[in-house]
C-alpha beads as a LAMMPS data file, in Angstrom:
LAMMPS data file: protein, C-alpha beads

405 atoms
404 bonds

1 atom types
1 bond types

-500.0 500.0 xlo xhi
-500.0 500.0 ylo yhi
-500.0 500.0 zlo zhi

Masses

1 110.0

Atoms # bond

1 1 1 -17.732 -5.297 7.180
2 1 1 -14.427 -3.698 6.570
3 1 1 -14.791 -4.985 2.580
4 1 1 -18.062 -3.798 2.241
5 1 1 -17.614 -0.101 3.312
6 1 1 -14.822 -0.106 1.173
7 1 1 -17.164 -1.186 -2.042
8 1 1 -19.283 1.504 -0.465
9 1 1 -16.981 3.990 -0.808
10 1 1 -15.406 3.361 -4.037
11 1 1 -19.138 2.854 -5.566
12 1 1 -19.529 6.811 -3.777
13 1 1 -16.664 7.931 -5.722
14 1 1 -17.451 6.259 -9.165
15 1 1 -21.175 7.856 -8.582
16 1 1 -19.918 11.204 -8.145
17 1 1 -17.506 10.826 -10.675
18 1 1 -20.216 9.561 -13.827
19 1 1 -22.961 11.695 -12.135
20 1 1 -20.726 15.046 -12.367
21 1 1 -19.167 13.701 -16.205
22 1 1 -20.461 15.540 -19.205
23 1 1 -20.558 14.827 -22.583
24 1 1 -17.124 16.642 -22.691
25 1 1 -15.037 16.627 -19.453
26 1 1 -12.749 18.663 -17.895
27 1 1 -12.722 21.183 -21.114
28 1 1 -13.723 24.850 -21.202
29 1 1 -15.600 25.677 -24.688
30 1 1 -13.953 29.179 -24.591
31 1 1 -10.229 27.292 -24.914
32 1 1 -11.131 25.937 -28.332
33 1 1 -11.534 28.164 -31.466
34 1 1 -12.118 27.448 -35.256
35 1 1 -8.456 26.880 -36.673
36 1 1 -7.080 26.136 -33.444
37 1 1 -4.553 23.109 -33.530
38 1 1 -6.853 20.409 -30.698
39 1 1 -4.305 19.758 -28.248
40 1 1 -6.558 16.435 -27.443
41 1 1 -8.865 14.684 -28.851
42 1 1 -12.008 14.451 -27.899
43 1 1 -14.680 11.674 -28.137
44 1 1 -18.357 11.969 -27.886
45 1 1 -19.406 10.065 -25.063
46 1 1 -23.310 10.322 -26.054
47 1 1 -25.745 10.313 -28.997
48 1 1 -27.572 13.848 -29.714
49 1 1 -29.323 14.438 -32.575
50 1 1 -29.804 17.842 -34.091
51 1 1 -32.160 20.168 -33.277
52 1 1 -33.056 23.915 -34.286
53 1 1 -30.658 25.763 -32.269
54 1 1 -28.050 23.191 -33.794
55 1 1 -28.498 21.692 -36.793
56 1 1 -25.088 19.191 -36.372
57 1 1 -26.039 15.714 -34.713
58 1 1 -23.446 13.365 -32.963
59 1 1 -23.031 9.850 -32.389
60 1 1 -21.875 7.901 -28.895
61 1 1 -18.109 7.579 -29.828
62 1 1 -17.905 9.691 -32.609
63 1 1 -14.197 11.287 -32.148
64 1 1 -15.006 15.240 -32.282
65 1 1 -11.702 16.580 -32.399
66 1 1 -8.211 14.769 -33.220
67 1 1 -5.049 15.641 -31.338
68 1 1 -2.623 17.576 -33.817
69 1 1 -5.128 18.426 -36.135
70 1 1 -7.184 22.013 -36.656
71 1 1 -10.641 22.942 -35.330
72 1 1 -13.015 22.856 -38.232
73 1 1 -16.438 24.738 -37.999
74 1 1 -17.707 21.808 -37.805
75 1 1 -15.557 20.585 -35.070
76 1 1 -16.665 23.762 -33.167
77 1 1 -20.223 23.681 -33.747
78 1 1 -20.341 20.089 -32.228
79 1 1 -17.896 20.715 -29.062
80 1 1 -20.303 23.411 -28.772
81 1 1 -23.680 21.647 -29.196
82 1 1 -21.738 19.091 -26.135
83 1 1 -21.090 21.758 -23.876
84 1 1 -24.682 22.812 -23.256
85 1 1 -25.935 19.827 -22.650
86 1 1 -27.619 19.216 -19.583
87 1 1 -25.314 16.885 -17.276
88 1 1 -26.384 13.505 -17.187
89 1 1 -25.874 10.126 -15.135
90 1 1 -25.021 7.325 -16.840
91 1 1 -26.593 4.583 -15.193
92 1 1 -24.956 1.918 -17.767
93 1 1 -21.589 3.221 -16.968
94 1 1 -22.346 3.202 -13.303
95 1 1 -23.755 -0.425 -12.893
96 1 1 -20.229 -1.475 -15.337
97 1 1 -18.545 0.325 -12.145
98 1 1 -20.458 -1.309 -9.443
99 1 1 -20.083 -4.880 -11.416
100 1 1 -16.438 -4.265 -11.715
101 1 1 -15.826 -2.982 -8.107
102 1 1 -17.436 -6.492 -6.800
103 1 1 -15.645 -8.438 -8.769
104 1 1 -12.174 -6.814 -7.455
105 1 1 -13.330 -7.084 -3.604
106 1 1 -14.048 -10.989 -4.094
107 1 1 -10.714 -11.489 -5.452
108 1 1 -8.713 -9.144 -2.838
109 1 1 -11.250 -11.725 -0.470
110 1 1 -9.268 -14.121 -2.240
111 1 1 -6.190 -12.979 -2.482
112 1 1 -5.717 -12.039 1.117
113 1 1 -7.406 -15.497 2.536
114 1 1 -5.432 -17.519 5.036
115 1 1 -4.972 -20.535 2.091
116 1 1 -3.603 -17.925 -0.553
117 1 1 -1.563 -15.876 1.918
118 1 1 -0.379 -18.469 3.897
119 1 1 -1.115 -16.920 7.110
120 1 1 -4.026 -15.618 8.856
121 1 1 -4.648 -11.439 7.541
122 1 1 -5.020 -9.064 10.797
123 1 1 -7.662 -6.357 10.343
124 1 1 -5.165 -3.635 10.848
125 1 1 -3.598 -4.852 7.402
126 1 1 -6.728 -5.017 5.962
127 1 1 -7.595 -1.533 7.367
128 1 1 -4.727 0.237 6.149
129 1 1 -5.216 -1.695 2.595
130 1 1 -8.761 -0.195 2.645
131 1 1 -7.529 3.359 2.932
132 1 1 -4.934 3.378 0.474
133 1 1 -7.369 1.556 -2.013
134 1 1 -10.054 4.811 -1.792
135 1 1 -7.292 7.088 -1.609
136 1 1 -5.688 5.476 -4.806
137 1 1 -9.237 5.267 -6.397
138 1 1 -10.062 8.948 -5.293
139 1 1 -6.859 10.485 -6.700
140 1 1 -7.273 8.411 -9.628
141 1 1 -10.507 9.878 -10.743
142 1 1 -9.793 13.527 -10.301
143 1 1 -6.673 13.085 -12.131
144 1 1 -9.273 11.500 -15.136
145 1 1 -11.140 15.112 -14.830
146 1 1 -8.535 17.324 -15.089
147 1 1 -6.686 18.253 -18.211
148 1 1 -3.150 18.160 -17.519
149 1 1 -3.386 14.602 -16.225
150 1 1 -6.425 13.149 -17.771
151 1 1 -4.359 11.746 -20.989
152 1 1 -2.821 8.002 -20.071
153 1 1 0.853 8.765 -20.394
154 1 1 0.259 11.893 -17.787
155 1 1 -2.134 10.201 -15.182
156 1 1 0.058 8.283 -13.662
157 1 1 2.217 10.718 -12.685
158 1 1 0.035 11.757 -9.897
159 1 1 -1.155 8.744 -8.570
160 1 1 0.083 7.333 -5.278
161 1 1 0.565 3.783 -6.064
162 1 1 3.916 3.350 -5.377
163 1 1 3.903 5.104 -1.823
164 1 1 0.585 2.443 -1.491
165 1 1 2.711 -0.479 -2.100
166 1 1 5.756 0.352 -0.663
167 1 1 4.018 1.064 2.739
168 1 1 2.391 -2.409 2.471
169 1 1 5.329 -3.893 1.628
170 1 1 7.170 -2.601 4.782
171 1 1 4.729 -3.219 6.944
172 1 1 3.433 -6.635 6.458
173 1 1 5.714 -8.075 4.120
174 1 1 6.316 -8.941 0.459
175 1 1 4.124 -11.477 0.009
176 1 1 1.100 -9.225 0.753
177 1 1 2.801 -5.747 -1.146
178 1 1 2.526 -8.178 -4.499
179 1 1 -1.214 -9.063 -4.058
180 1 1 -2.157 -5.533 -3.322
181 1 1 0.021 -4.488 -6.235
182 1 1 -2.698 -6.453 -8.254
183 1 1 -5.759 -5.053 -6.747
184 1 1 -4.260 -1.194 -6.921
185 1 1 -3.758 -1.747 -10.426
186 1 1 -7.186 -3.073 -10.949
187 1 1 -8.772 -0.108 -8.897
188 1 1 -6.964 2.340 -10.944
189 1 1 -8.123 0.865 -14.392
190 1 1 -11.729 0.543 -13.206
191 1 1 -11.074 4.091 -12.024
192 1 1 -9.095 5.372 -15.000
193 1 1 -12.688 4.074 -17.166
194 1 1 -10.606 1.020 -18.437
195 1 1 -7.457 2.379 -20.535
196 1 1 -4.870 -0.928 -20.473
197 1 1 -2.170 1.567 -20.565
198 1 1 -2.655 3.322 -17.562
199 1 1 -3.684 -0.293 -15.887
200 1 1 -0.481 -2.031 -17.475
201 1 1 1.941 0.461 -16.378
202 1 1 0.784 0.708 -13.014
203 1 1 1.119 -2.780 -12.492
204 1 1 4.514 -2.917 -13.617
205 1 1 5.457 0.122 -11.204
206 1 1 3.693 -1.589 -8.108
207 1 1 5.419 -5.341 -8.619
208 1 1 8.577 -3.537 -8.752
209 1 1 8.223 -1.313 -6.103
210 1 1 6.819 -4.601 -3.877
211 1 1 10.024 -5.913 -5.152
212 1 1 12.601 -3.731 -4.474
213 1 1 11.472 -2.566 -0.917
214 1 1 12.336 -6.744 0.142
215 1 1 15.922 -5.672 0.343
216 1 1 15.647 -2.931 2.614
217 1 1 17.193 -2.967 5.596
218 1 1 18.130 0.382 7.134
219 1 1 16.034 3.627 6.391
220 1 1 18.656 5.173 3.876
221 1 1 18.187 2.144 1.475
222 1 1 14.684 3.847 0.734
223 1 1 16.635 6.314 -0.869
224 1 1 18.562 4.095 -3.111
225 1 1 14.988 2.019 -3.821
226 1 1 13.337 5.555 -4.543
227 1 1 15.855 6.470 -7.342
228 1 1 15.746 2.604 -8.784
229 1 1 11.539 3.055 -9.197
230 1 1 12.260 6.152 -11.072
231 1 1 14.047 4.735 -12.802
232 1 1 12.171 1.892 -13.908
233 1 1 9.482 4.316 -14.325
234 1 1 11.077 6.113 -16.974
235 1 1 11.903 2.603 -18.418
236 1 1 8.362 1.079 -18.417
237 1 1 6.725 4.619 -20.573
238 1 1 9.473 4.653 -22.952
239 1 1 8.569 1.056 -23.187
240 1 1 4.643 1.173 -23.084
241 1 1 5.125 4.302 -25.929
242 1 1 6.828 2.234 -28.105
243 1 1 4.399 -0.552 -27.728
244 1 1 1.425 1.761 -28.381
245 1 1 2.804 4.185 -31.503
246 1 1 2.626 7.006 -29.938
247 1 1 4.750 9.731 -30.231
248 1 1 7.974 11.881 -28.083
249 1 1 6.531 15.071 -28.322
250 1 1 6.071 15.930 -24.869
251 1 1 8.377 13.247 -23.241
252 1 1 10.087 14.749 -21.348
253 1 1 8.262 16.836 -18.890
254 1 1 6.150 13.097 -18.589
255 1 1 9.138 11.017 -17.706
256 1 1 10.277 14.019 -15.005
257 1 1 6.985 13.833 -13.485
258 1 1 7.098 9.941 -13.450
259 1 1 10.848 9.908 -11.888
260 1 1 9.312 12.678 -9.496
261 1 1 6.146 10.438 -8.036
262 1 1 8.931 7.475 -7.719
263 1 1 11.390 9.615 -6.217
264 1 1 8.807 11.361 -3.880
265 1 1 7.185 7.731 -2.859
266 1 1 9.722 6.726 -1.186
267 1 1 10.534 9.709 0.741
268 1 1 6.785 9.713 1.869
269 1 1 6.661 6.088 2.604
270 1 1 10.000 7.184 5.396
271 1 1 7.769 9.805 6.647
272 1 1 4.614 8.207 7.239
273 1 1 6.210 4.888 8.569
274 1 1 6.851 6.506 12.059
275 1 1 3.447 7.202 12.527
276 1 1 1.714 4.041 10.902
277 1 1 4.219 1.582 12.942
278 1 1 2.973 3.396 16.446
279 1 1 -0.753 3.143 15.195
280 1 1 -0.480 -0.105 13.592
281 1 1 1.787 -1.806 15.834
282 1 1 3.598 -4.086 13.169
283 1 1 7.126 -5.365 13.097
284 1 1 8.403 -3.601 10.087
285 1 1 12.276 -4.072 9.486
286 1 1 12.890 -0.334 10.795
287 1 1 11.232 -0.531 14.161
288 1 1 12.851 -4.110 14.462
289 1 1 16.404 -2.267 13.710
290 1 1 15.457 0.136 16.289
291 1 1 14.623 -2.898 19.048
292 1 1 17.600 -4.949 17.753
293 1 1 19.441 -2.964 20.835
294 1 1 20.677 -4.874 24.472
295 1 1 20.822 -1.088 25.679
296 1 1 17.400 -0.374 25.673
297 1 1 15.948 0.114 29.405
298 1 1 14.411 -3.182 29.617
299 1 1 17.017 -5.418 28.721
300 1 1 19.546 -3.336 31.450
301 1 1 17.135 -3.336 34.131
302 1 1 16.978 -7.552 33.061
303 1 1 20.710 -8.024 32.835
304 1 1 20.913 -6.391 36.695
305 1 1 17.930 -8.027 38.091
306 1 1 18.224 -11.761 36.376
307 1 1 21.358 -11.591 35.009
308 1 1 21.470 -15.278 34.188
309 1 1 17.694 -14.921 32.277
310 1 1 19.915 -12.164 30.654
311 1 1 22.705 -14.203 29.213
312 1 1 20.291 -16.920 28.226
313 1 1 18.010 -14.799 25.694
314 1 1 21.356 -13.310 24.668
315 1 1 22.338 -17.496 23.489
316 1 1 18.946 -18.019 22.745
317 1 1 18.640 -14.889 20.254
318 1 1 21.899 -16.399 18.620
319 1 1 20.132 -19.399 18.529
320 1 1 16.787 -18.296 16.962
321 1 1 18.234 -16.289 14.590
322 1 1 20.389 -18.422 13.149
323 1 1 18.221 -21.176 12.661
324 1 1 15.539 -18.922 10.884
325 1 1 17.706 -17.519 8.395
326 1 1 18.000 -21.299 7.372
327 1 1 14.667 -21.991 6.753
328 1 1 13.962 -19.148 5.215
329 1 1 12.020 -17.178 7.859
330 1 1 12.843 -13.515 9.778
331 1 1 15.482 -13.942 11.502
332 1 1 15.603 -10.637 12.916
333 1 1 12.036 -10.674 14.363
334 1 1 13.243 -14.117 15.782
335 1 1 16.379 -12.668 17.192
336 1 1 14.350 -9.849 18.776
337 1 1 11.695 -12.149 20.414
338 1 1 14.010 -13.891 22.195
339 1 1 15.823 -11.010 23.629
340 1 1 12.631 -10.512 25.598
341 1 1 11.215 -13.796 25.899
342 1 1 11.597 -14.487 29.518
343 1 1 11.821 -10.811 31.094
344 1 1 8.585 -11.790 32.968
345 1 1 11.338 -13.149 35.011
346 1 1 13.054 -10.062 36.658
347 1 1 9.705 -10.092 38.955
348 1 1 10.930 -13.451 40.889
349 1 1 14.428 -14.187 39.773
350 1 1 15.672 -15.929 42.574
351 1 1 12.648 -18.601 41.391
352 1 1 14.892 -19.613 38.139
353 1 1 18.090 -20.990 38.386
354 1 1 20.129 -19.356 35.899
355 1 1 20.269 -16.894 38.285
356 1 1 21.338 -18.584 41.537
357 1 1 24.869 -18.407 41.960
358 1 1 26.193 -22.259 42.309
359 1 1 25.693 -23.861 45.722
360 1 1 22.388 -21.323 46.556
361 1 1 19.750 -23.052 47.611
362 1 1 16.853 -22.568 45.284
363 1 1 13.597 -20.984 46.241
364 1 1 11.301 -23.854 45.727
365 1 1 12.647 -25.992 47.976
366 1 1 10.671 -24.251 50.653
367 1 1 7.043 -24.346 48.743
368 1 1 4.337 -26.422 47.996
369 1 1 5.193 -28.455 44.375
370 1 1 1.945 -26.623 43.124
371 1 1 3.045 -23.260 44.214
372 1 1 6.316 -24.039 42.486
373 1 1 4.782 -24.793 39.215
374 1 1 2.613 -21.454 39.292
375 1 1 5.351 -19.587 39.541
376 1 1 7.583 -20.995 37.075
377 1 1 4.268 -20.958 34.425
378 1 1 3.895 -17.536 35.319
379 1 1 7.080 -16.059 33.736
380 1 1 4.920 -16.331 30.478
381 1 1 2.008 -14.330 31.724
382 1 1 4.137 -11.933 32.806
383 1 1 6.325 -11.534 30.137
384 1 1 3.463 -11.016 28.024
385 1 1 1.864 -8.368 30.125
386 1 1 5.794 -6.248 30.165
387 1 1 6.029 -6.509 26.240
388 1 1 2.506 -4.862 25.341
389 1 1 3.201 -2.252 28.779
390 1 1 6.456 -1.670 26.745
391 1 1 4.264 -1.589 23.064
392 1 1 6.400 -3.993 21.296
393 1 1 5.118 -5.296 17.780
394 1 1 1.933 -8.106 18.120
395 1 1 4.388 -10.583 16.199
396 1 1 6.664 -10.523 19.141
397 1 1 4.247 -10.734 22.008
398 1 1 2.576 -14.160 20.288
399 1 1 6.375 -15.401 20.219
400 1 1 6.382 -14.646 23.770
401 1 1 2.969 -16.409 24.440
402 1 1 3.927 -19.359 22.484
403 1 1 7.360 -19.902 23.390
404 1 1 6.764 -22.783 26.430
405 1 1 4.157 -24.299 23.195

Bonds

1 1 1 2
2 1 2 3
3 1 3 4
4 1 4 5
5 1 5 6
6 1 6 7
7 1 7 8
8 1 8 9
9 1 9 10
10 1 10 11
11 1 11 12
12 1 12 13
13 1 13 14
14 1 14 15
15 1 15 16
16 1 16 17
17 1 17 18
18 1 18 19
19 1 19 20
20 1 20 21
21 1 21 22
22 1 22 23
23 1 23 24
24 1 24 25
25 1 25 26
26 1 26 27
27 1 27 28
28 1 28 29
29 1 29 30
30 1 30 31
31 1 31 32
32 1 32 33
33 1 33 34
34 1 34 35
35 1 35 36
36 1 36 37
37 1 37 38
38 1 38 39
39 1 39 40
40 1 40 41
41 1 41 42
42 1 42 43
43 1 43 44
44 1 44 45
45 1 45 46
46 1 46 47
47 1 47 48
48 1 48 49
49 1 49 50
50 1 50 51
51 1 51 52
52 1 52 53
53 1 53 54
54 1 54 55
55 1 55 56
56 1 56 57
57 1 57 58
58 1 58 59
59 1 59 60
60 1 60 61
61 1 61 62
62 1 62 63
63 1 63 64
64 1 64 65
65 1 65 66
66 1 66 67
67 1 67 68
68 1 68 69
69 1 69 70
70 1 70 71
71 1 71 72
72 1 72 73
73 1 73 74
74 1 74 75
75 1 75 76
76 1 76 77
77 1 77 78
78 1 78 79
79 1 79 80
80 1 80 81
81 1 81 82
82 1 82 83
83 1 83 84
84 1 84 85
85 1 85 86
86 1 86 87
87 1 87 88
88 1 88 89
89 1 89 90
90 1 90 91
91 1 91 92
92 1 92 93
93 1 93 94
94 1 94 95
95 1 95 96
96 1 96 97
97 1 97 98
98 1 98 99
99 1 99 100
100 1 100 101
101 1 101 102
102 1 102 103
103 1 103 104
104 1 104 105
105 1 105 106
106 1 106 107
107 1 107 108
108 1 108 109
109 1 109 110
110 1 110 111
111 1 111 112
112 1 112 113
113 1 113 114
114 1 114 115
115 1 115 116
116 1 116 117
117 1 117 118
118 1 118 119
119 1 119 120
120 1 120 121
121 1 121 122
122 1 122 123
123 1 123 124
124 1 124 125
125 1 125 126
126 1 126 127
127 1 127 128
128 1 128 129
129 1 129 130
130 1 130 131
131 1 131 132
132 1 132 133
133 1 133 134
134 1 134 135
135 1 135 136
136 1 136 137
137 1 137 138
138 1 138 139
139 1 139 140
140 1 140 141
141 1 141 142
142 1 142 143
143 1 143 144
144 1 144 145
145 1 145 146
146 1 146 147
147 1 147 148
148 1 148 149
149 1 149 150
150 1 150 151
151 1 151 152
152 1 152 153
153 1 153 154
154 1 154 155
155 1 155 156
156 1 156 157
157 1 157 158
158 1 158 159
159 1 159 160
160 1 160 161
161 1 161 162
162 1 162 163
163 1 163 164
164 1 164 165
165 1 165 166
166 1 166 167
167 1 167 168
168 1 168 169
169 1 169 170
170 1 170 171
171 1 171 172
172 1 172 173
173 1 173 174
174 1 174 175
175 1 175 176
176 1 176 177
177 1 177 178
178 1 178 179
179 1 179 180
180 1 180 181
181 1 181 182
182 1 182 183
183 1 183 184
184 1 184 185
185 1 185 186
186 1 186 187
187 1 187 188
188 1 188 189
189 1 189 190
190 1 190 191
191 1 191 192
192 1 192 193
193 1 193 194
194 1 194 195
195 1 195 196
196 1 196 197
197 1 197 198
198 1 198 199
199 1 199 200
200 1 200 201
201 1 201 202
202 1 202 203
203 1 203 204
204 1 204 205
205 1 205 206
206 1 206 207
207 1 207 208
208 1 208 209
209 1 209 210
210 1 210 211
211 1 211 212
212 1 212 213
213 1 213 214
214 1 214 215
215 1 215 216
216 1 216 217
217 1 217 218
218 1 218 219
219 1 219 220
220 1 220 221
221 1 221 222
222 1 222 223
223 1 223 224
224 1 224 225
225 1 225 226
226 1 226 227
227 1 227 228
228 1 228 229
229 1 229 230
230 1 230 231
231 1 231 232
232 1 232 233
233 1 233 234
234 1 234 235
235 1 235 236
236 1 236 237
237 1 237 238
238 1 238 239
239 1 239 240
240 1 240 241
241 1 241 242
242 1 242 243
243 1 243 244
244 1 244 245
245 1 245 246
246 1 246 247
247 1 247 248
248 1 248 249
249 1 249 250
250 1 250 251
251 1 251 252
252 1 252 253
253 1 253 254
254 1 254 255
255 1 255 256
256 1 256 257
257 1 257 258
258 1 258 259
259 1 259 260
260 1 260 261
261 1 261 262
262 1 262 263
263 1 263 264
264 1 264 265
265 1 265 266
266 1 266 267
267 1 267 268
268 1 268 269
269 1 269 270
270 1 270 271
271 1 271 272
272 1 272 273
273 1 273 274
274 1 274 275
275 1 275 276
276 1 276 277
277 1 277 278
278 1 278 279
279 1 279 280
280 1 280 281
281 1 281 282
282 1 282 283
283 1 283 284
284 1 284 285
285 1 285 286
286 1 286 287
287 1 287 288
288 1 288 289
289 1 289 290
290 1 290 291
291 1 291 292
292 1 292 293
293 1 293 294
294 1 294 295
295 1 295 296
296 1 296 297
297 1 297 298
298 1 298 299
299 1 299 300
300 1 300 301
301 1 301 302
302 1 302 303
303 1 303 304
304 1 304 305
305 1 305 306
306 1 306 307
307 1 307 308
308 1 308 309
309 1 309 310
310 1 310 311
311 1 311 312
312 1 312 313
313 1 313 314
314 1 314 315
315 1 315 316
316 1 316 317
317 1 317 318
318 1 318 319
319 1 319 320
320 1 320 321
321 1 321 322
322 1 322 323
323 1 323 324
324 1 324 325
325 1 325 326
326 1 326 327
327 1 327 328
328 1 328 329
329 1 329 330
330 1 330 331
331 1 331 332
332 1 332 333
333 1 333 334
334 1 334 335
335 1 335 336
336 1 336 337
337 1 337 338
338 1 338 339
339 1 339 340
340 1 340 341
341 1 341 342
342 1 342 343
343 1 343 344
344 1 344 345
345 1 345 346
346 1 346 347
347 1 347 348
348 1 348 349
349 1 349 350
350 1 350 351
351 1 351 352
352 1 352 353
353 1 353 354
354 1 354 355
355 1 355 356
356 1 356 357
357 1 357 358
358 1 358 359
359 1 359 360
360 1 360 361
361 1 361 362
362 1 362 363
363 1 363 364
364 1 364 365
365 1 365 366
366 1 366 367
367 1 367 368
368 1 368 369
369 1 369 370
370 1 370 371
371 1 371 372
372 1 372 373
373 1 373 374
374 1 374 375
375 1 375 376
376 1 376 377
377 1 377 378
378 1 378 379
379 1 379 380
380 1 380 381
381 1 381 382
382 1 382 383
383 1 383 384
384 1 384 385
385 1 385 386
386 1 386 387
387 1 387 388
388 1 388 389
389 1 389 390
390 1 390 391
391 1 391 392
392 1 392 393
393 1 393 394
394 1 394 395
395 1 395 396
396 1 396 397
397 1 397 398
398 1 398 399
399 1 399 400
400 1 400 401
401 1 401 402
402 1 402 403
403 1 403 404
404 1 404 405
């Protein structure tokens, strides 16, 4: 369901945007004059033969006006023999869209399937995935219909790719921040009507950014791993120009604009974590910082009531997190699972005998064996019921649940 109103809404934008297109976008006939150096150029994007108010006819890809170059008369008479034509919707272009759109959804399906991810996808990543995707797509095609960033070395520069991936990233991981990098590149070249620049670079910029943001540990690094995208940024369209001929002329304000929307991404991504991690409910490395604390209410309240529960998920927490980092896992989220593994406890300590003083009697020696068990199988329950009272991250809760097997 989620998939399909998100191929609903992307085919809503790429309807409005070929149903509102003209046969020359996003330009003003009273900016051009005869003589006047084009400062793009312009293609015809349909056939119109000439008629008596307009003797000039034009063919379907017939470049109109050439960037650099002066207006002829000719020039004019054709950008203005495009101008009042009716709008149209082309219903070719449109289907291309649609085609295109489905074929990205079934491979995010793919992508993001329990054999290629290696772990079952919760809807609230999905979700969030969704939302960036139509923003992404969205921005993308107004960018394509206005002037200043409809050329291919100037549209990315407004596109929030990088704040996409680098909230994915933090959220749910690298793993899944690299596959989406794929799909928000795809969505902006479908978007972007197919131009392999715009489609290449924003690749490059999204793998990097999924990349980078693994290292982060404290909110301050996203400062460092802002700079470094824009940075690499700057790199990739000096890069991509070469590649493509094209010349410096107006390099500069493009590559300040690119180091801006790397620069800015990250800054963003800080803001709008606070909010997503309360909505979502994830385990992202800051809000596992944040409960990587014995002082927090909970765990006082446990070290005065069960004291001896206490000191064990203090061991255990050693424990876990130490043998995580050695295969390879989280060893953080392990560390702060265990801390509140067992504070189902602190209801019945006196029921668990790491905290009996030595020589107490313990409590089940006066209760039915059945009784006994309940009790001691109910710490789990309990515990579970405490950590979502207390909000903590789903990951941790199903380490609760799990931890007896």
């Amino acid at each position: 369901m989620l998939f399909r109103s998100v191929l609903l809404g992307a085919m809503a934008l790429s309807f409005m945007d070929i149903s509102s297109r003209e046969t020359v976008v996003s330009f003003s006939l009273d900016d051009y004059e005869i003589g006047q150096i084009a400062d793009r150029t312009i293609y015809a994007e349909k056939s119109l033969p000439a008629d008596m108010s307009n003797t000039v006819a034009i063919e379907k890809g017939e470049k109109i006006t050439r960037k650099g170059f002066p207006i002829t008369e000719e020039d004019y008479r054709k950008l203005e023999k495009m101008a009042v034509t009716p709008v149209y919707v082309d219903y070719r272009a449109f289907g291309n869209s649609v085609l295109f759109l489905m074929l990205l959804i079934a491979l995010w399906v793919l992508l993001f399937s329990r054999h290629s991810l290696g772990r079952k996808v919760e809807f609230k990543e999905l979700l969030l995935q969704g939302v960036l995707f139509l923003i992404v797509y969205a921005t993308t095609v107004f960018a394509e219909k206005t002037l200043l960033f409809s050329s291919p070395y100037t549209m990315p520069v407004i596109i929030p790719s990088a704040l996409s991936v680098f909230l994915v990233a933090i959220l749910f991981g690298q793993i899944s921040a690299t596959y989406f990098s794929f799909i928000i590149a795809l969505c902006i070249f479908g978007a972007a009507r197919f131009q392999s620049l715009v489609f290449l670079f924003e690749l490059a910029s999204c793998l990097c950014a999924s990349r980078i943001i693994c290292h982060i540990r404290a909110k301050m690094d996203m400062i460092f791993a802002s700079l470094m995208l824009s940075l690499l940024n700057i790199v990739f369209m000096i890069i991509f120009r070469i590649m493509f001929s094209e010349n410096f002329l107006d390099m500069i304000p493009v590559l300040a604009g690119l180091a801006f929307n790397g620069f800015v991404s990250g800054i963003l991504a800080i803001g709008l974590l606070v909010p997503l991690e309360t909505i979502l409910n994830t385990a992202s490395v800051f809000r596992l910082r944040d409960l990587n604390d014995v002082t927090t209410p909970a765990l006082k309240n446990l070290q005065v009531v069960a004291s001896g529960t206490y000191n064990h998920s203090l061991m255990v927490a050693n424990l876990a997190e130490s043998a995580a980092n050695e295969i390879g896992a989280d060893g953080l989220l392990a560390r702060i699972a265990a801390y509140y593994h067992d504070i189902g406890k602190m209801d019945q300590p006196e029921y668990f005998t790491e905290n009996l003083p030595a020589g107490t009697k313990s409590a089940h020696d006066g209760i039915k064996p059945s009784l006994s068990v309940s009790v001691i199988r109910s710490h789990v329950k309990k515990s579970v019921e405490k950590a979502r009272a207390m909000h903590l991250p789903q990951q941790i809760i199903d380490i609760i649940a799990q931890h007896h097997g």
